[in-house]
C-alpha positions as CSV (number, residue, x, y, z in Angstrom):
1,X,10.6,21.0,6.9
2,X,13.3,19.7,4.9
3,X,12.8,16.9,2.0
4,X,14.3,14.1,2.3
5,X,16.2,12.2,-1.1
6,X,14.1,9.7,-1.9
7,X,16.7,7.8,-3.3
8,X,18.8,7.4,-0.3
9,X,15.9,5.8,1.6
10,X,15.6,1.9,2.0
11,X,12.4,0.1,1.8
12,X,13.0,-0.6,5.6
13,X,13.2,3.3,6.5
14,X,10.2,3.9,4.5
15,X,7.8,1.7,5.9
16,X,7.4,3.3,9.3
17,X,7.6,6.4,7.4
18,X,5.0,5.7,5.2
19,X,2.9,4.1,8.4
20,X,3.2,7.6,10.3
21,X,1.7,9.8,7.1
22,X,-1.4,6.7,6.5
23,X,-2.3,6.6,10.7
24,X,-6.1,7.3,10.9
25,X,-6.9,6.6,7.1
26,X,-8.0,2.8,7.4
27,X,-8.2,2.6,3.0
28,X,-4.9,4.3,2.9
29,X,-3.4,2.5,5.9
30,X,-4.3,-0.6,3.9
31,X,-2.7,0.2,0.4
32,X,0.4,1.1,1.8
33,X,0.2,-1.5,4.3
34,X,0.0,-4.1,1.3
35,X,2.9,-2.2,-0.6
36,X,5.5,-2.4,2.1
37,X,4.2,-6.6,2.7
38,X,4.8,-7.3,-1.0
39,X,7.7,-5.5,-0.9
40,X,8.2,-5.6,-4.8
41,X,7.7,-1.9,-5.2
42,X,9.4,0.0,-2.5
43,X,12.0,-1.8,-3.7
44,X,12.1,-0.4,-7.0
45,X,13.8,3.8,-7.3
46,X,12.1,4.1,-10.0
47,X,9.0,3.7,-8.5
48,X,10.0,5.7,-5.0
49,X,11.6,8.3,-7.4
50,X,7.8,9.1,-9.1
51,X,5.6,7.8,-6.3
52,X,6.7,8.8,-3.1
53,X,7.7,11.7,-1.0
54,X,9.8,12.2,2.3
55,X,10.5,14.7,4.6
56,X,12.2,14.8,8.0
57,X,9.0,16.7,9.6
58,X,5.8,15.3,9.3
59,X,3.2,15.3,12.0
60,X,2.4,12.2,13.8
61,X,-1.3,11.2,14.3
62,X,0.1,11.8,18.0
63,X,1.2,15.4,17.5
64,X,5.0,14.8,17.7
65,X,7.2,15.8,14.9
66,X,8.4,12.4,12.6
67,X,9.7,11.7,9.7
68,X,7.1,11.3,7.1
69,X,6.7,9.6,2.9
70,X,3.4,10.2,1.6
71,X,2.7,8.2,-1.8
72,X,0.8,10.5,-4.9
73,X,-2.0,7.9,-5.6
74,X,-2.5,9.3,-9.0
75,X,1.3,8.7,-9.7
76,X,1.0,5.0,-8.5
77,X,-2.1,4.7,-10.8
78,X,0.1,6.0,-13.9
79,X,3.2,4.1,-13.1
80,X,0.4,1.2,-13.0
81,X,-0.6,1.7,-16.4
82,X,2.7,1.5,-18.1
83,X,4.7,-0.9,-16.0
84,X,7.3,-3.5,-17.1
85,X,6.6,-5.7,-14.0
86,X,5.2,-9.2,-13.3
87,X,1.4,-9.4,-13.8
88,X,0.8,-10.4,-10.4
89,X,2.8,-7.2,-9.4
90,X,1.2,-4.9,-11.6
91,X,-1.8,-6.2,-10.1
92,X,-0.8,-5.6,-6.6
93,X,0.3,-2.2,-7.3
94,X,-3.4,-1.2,-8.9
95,X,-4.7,-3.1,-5.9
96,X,-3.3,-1.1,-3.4
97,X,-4.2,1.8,-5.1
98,X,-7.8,1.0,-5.7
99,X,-7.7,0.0,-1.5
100,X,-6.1,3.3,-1.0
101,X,-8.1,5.8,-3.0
102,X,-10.8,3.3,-4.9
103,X,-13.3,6.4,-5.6
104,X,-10.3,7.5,-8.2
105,X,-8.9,4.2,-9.1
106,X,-10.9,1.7,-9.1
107,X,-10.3,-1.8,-10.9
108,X,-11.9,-5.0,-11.9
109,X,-11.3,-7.0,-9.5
110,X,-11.9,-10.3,-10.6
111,X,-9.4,-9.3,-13.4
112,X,-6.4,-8.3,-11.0
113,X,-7.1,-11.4,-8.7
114,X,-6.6,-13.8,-11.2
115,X,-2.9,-12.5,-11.9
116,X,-2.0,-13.0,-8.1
117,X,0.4,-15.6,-6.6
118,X,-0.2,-17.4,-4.0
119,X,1.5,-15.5,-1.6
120,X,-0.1,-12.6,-3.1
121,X,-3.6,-13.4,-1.6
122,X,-3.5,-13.5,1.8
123,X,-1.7,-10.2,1.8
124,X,-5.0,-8.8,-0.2
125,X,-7.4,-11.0,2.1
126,X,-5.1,-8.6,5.0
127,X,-5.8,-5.8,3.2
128,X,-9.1,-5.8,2.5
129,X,-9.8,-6.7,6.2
130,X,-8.1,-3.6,7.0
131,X,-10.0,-1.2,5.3
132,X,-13.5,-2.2,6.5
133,X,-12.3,-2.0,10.4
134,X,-12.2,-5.7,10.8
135,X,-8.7,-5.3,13.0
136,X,-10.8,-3.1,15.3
137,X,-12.5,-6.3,16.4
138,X,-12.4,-9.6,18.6
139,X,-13.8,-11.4,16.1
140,X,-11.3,-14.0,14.6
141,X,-11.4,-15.1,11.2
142,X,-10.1,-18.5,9.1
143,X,-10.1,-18.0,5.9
144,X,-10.3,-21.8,4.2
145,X,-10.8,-20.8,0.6
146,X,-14.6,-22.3,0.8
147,X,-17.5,-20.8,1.6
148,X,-18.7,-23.3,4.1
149,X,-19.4,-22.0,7.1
């Protein structure tokens, strides 16, 4: 396996890369998922320089041989910490996280949510969805921003 310069790779060439390595792992599926959605942070080398990794031979939940990235969760949660981004970034970034690998990085919710954009939350509503299986089923949803049912 050779690894690949993170720094050469666009966000575009990382997503299916990053989608290959999170296969099978519904709460990881989903934080990376909602990275490569917002967009913000793949976009940023400093953050691929400290977050992510790539190689040219990874294993495929298939088997075959692809090219892989794999993101170090505890890096994200760091680089979360001490960030000179947007608030409703920095809040998606320790979202994902927490969706990803919440038993380590876990956050107050109702704190992140509240830094969100509007175009921010139905990428979390996605997300969240994701990692409890809900795209494993028929059942359509509407999300109306009441609870009336």
């Amino acid at each position: 396996m050779a690894e690949l310069d993170i720094s050469t790779l666009t966000p575009q060439q990382l997503g299916p890369m990053l989608r290959c390595w999170a296969a099978g792992m519904e709460n990881v599926e989903a934080g990376v998922e909602l990275l490569i959605a917002h967009r913000y942070w793949l976009e940023r080398a400093d953050f691929r320089a400290s977050c992510i990794t790539a190689d040219d031979e990874g294993w495929s939940p298939d088997g075959t041989i692809c090219s892989i990235a794999t993101i170090d969760w505890a890096a994200v949660a760091d680089t979360a910490k001490d960030t000179d981004a947007p608030p409703a970034a920095g809040s998606m970034l320790r979202l994902a996280c927490a969706l990803a690998d919440g038993r380590t990085h876990a956050v107050a919710l109702g704190k992140e949510l509240q830094n969100l954009d509007r175009s921010d939350v139905p990428l979390i509503l996605e997300a969240v969805a994701h990692t409890t299986g809900w795209h494993h089923t028929d059942a359509p949803v509407q999300v109306t921003g009441t609870f009336e049912q």
